[in-house]
PABA-890003 format. One record per residue (C-alpha): y, z, x. Coordinates in steps of 0.05 Angstrom, whole numbers. Example, Ala and Ser with C-alpha at 12.3 -4.5 7.8 and 13.67 -1.06 7.14 Angstrom:
<atoms>
- -90, 156, 246
- -21, 143, 273
</atoms>
This chain:
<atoms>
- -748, -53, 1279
- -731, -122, 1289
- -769, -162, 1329
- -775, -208, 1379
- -806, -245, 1434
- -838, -209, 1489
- -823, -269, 1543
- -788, -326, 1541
- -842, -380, 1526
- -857, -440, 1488
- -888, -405, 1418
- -926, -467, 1407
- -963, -457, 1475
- -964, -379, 1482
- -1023, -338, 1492
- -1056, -295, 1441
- -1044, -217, 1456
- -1106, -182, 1479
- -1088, -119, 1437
- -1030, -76, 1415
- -999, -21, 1452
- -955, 27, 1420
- -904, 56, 1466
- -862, 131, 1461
- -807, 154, 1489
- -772, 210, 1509
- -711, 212, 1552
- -637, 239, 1547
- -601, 196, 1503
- -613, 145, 1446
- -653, 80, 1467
- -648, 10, 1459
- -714, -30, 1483
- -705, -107, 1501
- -750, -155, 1518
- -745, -206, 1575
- -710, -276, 1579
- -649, -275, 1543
- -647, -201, 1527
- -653, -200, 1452
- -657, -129, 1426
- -732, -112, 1403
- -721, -41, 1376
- -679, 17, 1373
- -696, 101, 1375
- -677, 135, 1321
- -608, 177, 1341
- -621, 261, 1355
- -558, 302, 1347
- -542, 360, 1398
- -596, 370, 1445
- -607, 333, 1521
- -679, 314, 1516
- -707, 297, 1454
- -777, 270, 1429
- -764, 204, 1389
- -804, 193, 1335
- -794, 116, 1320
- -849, 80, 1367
- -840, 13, 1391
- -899, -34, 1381
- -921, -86, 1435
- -964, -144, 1443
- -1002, -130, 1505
- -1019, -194, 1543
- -1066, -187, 1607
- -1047, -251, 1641
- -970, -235, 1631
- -917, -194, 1667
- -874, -168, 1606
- -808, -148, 1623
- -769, -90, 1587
- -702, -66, 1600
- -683, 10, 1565
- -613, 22, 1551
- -576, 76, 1534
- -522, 92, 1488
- -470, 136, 1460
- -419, 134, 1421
- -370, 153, 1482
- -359, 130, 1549
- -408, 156, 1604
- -377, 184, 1665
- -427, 199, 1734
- -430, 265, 1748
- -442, 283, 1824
- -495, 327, 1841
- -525, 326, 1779
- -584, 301, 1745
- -570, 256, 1689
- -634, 255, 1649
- -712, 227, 1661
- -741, 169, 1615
- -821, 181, 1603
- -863, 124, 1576
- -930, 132, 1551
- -976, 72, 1532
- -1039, 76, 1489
- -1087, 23, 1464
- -1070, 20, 1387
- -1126, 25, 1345
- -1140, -19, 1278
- -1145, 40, 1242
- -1115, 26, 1166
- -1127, 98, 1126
- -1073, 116, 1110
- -1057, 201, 1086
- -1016, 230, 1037
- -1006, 304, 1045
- -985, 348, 994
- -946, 413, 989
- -950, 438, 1048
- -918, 511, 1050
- -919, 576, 1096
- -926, 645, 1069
- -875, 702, 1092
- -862, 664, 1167
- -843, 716, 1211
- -783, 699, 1245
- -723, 722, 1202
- -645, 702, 1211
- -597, 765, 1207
- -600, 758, 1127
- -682, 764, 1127
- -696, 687, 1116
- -712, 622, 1164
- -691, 551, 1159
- -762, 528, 1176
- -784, 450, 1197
- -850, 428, 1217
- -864, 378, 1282
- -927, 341, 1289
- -953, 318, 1355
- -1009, 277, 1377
- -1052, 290, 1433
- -1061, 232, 1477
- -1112, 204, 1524
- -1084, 249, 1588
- -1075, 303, 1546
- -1008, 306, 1534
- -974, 310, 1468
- -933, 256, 1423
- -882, 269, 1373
- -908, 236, 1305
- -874, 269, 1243
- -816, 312, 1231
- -815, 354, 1169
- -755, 363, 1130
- -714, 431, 1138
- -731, 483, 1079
- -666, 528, 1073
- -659, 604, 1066
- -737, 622, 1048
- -794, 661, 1066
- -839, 617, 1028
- -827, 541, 1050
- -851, 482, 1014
- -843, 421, 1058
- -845, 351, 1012
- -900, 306, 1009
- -903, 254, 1065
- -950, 192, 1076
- -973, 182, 1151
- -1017, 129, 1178
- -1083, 160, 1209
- -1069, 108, 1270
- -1000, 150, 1285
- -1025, 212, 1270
- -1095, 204, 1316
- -1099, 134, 1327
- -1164, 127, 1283
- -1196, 184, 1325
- -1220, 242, 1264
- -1226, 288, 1310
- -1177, 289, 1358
- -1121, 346, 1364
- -1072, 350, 1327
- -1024, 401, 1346
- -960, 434, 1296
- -904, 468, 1316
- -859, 517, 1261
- -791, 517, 1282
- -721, 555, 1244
- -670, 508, 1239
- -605, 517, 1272
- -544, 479, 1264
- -518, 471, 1336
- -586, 445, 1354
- -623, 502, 1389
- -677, 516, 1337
- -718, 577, 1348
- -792, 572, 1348
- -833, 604, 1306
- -905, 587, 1335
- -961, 535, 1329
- -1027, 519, 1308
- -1083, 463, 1328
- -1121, 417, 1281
- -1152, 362, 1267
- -1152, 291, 1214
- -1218, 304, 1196
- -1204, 389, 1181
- -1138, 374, 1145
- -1175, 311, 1104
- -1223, 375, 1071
- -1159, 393, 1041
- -1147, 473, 1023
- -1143, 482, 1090
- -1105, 547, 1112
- -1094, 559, 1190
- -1089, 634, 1192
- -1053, 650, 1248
- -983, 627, 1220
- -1000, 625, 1153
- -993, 557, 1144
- -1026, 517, 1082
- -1043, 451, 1071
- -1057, 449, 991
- -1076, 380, 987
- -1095, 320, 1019
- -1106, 249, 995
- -1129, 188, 1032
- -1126, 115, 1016
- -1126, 48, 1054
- -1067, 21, 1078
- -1062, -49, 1049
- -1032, -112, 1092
- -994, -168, 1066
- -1059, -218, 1082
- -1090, -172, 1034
- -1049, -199, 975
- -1051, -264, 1000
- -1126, -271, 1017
- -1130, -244, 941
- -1097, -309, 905
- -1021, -286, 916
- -975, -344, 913
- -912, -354, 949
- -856, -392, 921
- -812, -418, 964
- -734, -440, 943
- -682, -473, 983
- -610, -467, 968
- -560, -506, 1020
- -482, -489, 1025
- -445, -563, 1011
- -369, -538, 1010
- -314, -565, 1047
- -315, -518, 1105
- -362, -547, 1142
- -334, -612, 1152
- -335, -696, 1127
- -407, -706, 1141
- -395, -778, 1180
- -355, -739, 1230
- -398, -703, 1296
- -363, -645, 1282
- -391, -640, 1215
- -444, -580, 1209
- -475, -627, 1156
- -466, -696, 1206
- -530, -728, 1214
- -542, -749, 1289
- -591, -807, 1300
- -617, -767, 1359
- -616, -680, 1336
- -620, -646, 1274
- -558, -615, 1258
- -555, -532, 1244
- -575, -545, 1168
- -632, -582, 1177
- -667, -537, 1245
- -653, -480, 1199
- -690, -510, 1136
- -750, -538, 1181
- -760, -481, 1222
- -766, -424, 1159
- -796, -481, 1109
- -860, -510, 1153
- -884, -435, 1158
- -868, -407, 1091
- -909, -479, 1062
- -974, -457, 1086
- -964, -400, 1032
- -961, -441, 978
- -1009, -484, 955
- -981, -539, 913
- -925, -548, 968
- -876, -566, 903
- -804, -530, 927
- -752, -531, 889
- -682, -545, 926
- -605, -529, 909
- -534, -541, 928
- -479, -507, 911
- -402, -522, 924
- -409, -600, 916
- -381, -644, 865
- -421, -687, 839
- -423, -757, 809
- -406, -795, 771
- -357, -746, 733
- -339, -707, 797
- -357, -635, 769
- -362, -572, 815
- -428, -541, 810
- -463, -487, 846
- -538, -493, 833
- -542, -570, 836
- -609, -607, 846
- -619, -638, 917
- -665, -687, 893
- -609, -702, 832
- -668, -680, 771
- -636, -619, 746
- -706, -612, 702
- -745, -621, 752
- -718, -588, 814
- -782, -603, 849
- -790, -635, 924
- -856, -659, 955
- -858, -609, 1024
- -814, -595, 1072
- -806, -667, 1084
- -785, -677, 1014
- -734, -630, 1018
- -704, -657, 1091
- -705, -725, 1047
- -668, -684, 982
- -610, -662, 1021
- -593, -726, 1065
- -590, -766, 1001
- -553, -709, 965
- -497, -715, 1027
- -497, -792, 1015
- -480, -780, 933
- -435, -709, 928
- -370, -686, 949
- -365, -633, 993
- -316, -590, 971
- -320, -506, 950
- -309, -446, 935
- -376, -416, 961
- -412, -367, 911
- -481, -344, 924
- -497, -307, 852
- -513, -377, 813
- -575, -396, 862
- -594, -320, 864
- -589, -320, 791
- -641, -375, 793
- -693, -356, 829
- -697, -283, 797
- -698, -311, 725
- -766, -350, 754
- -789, -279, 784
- -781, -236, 731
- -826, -282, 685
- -881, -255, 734
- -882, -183, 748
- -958, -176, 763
- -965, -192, 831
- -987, -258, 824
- -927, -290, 851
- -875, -271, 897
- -815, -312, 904
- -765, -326, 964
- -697, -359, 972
- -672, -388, 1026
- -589, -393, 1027
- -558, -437, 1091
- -486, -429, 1094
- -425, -434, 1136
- -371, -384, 1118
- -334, -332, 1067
- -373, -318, 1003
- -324, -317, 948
- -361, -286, 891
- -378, -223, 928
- -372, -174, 883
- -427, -226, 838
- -476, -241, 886
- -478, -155, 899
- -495, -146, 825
- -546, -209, 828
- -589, -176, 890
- -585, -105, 859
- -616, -142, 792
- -660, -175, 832
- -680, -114, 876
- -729, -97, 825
- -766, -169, 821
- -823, -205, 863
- -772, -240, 903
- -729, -239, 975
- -676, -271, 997
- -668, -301, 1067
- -595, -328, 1094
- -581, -360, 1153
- -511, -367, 1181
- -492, -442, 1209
- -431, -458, 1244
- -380, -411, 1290
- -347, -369, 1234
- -346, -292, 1225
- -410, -268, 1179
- -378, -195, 1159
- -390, -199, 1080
- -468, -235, 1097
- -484, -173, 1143
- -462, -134, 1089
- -512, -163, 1049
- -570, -146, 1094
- -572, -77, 1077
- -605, -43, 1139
- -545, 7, 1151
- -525, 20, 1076
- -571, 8, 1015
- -517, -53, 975
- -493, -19, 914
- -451, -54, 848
- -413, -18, 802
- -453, 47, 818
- -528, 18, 821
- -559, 20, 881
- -619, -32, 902
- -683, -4, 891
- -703, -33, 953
- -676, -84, 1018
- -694, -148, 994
- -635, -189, 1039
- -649, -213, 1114
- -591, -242, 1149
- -587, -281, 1214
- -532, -322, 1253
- -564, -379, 1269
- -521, -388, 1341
- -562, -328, 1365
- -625, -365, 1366
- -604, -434, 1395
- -636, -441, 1462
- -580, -455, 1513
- -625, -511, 1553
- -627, -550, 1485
- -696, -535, 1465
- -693, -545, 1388
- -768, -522, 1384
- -767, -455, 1415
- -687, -444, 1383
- -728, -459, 1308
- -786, -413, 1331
- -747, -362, 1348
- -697, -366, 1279
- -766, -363, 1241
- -795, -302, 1268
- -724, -271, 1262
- -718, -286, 1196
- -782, -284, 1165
- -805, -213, 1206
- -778, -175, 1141
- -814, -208, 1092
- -880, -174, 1100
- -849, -104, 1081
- -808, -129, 1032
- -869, -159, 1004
- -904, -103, 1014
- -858, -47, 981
- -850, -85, 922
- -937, -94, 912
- -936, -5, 920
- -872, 14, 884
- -918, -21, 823
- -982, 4, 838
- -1002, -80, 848
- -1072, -83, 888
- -1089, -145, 917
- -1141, -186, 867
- -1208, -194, 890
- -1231, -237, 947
- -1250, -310, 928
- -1338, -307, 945
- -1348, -341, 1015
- -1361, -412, 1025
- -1435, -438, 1018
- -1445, -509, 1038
- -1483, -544, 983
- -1559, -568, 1004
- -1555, -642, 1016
- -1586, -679, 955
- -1675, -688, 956
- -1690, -752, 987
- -1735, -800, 927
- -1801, -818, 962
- -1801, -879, 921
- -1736, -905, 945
- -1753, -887, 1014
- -1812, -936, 1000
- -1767, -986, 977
- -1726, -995, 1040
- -1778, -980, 1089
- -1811, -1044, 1056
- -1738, -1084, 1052
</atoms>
């Protein structure tokens, strides 16, 4: 989901949320959730063909704040127009709200499978599905998990699926847990087959067979589910690059209209993007060396095109001091190059992933940062260079500047199609894009507009982080031994003495 702020408030000032809630909903049609202020979209359902009131499984995750009133607008929407109907009902929206818990077990449940279920299609075999519900505080029931459908069989084996313990009983063992056996039918009116009750703590003894349906769990494994502070608390390193877009496009730097013109009074787009990502990112490394690039510049004194360029002009040593450095790197590098083109991404990718894949072990991770203005013009490159780099410790963050159309960089981003080149897909999303205009606070608050293009941007990196660390098997090294203040040093009776006499 992406995220966003729940209120329209100063980050630097906001409270801290008393707790989580997680919130489900069922209603008639696809949602969209919003939160307040502008309206930025928080979260979407996922989309349920051919039926009028479906159970969602995607949840929406809040940060509940006692002293706040916190807006949220649903919205609808379809595909096609809607058109009132009089005299009819059009649908009910239900929202249930539970305290999450801090549960982290995570299960992995293996093979289940029903033996000889009894309803039967005209040919003498189902199209069965499983549907897990939770049982909430009122008693009610949420949708957590659907199973996938197993076709033409009387002897089902549904895949393996992982579930955390918090969605599946929020952290409560022995709360029930309630399945439903359904055969699958295309036009959506699946027939159902029965149910059973159970528990986390009866399907965690594994071999567990609930009778009445014939329904078998075969195996069950449980493990914790590790956060990204996890790594980090356990010596993981992030390495943080900066690549900045210096072609022609956008504009002669003295000029105001310049996206690269440097105001005695604002920072321009280039510089609020490279602040607002880079002071946050920093406190994850600990040297707080970064190296920074440009790409589509000339460059003196020959007046050669390059696209991965040193800001700081030491094409050994790449290296800036901070985020401070860096802001001083690329107004000296506008002062000495020659904006000028085309724009290709693949060279500064290229960089940063021969770095990452000279450490595999989870020790490092690496992220670039791309600001640019317009068209990339080695597509079909920088495609080949994320699938590569798909597979390494790294992700790459770009931020859009300027007014022009971003089709080819939401391409990139990968959350409706996986990117593909020449027939390889990547093994995983590794690419968040974001306009910057969609961020910019319209009373000219350049604080809350970089606050809010951080936690766009950087809201991926945890999971990206994340599925790289399990896809290994990486666990997070162990945690450094806690701090014990040293004694302060035996006081000499002699030289105690001394000065009392002096």
């Amino acid at each position: 989901m992406n995220m966003a702020f729940i209120g329209d408030a100063d980050p630097f000032t906001a409270s801290i949320p008393a707790t989580k809630v997680e919130l489900t909903v069922s209603c008639s049609f696809p949602l969209m959730l919003w939160s307040r202020g502008e309206w930025r979209e928080f979260g979407r359902t996922e989309v349920i063909d051919n039926t009028l009131n479906p159970d969602f499984v995607r949840k929406f995750i809040l940060d509940y704040f006692f002293e706040e009133r916190q807006n949220l607008r649903f919205d609808l929407r379809l595909e096609k127009p809607l058109t009132g109907i009089p005299g009819k009902k059009c649908g009910t929206i239900i929202v249930r709200a539970e305290e999450v818990s801090n549960c982290r077990v995570r299960v992995l449940m293996l093979q289940f499978c029903g033996n000889k279920l009894d309803k039967k299609d005209f040919f003498g075999k189902s199209d069965p599905f499983l549907v897990f519900y939770r049982s909430n505080e009122d008693g009610s029931y949420t949708i957590c998990h659907k199973t996938e459908v197993v076709k033409n069989t009387l002897d089902p084996v549904w895949q393996a699926f992982k579930i955390p313990v918090r969605a599946l009983c929020n952290g409560d063992y022995d709360r029930s847990i309630k399945v439903e056996v359904y055969d699958w039918d295309r036009d959506g009116g699946h027939d159902f087959i029965g149910e059973f009750s159970t528990s986390y703590r009866e399907m965690s003894r594994s071999q567990s067979q609930f009778h009445v349906y014939e329904v078998t769990l075969l195996s069950c494994l449980v493990d914790t589910e590790l956060s990204f502070l996890d790594y980090i608390r356990g010596g993981t390193q992030i390495n943080f690059t900066v690549a900045i877009d210096f072609t022609a496009s956008n504009g002669n730097p003295s000029q105001p209209t310049s996206l690269h013109y440097m105001s005695p009074y604002q920072l321009n787009d280039y510089a609020m993007a490279l602040r607002a990502v880079g002071e946050i990112i920093q406190d994850y490394d600990s040297d707080k060396m970064f190296p920074a690039l440009g790409f589509g510049a000339k460059l003196p004194p020959d007046g050669r095109v390059s696209h991965e360029f040193a800001l700081n002009g030491n094409p050994q040593n790449p290296y800036c001091t901070g985020i401070e450095g860096v802001m001083e790197a690329y107004y000296q590098s506008l002062k000495s190059v020659r904006l000028y083109g085309p724009t290709h991404f693949s060279p500064v990718i290229n960089h940063v992933a021969r770095y990452a894949s000279a450490v595999t072990d989870g020790s490092q991770y690496f992220i670039l940062l791309i600001i640019s203005d317009g068209v990339i013009t080695d597509m079909a490159q920088t495609k080949e260079s994320i699938v590569n780099a798909s597979s390494l410790p790294m992700s790459i963050i770009i931020v859009g500047v300027g007014p022009a159309e971003f089709d080819e960089m939401i391409e990139l981003d990968g959350d409706e199609e996986r990117i593909s080149s020449q027939g390889r897909y990547a093994e995983r999303d590794i690419v968040q894009f974001v306009p910057f205009r969609d961020y910019i606070d319209r009373r000219g608050n350049h604080i809350l507009s970089m606050a809010r293009l951080a936690k766009e941007v950087l809201a991926e990196i945890p999971d990206q982080f994340l599925s790289y660390m399990r896809t290994r098997g990486i666990k997070p090294g162990p945690l450094p031994p806690p701090y014990t203040p040293c004694p302060p040093p035996a006081i000499n009776p002699l030289l105690t003495r001394r000065v009392s006499r002096i």
